[in-house]
N, C-alpha and C positions, 0 to 999 in steps of 0.2 A: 316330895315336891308337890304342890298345891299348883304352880302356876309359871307360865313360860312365856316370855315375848322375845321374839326375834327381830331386833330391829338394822335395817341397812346404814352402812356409813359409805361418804362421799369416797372411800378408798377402795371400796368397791366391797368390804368384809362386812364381817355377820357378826353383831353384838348380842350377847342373849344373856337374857337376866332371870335367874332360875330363884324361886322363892320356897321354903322348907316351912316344915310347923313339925313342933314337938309332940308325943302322944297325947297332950292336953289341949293340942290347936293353938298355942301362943308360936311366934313367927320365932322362927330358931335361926334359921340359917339363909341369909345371900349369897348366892354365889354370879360372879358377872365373868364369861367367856367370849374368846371372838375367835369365832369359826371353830366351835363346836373344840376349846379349849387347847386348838392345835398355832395357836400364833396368840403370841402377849397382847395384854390391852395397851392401849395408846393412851400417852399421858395426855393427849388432847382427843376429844372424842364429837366427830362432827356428823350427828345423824342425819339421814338421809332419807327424810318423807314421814309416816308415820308407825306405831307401832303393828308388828303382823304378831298375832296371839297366836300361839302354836299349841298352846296345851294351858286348859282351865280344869279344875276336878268341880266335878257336877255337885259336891258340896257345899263348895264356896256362898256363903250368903251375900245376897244380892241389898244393894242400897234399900 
């Protein structure tokens, strides 16, 4: 995992979008949880402010 954001929904739960890379750095895997993978995501999904980045890897290249 290269990169994590935690974002709030109006329901009061915790959306988090977790992003993977394969040994070559190409993007492998998505994964998207709410609350920390212990309740389903919601076919409608109503975010709540802005994203809170909880985990970047210091190799990530910048713009």
């Amino acid at each position: 995992m290269f990169f994590e954001a935690d974002f709030g929904l109006t329901s009061g739960d915790h959306l988090e979008v977790l992003l993977f890379v394969d040994g070559l750095g190409n993007l492998n895997f998505v994964e998207i949880d709410v609350n920390g993978n212990s309740s389903p995501v919601p076919d409608e999904i109503d975010i709540l402010g802005s994203a809170q980045h909880r985990q970047l890897s210091a190799s990530l290249l910048r713009d």
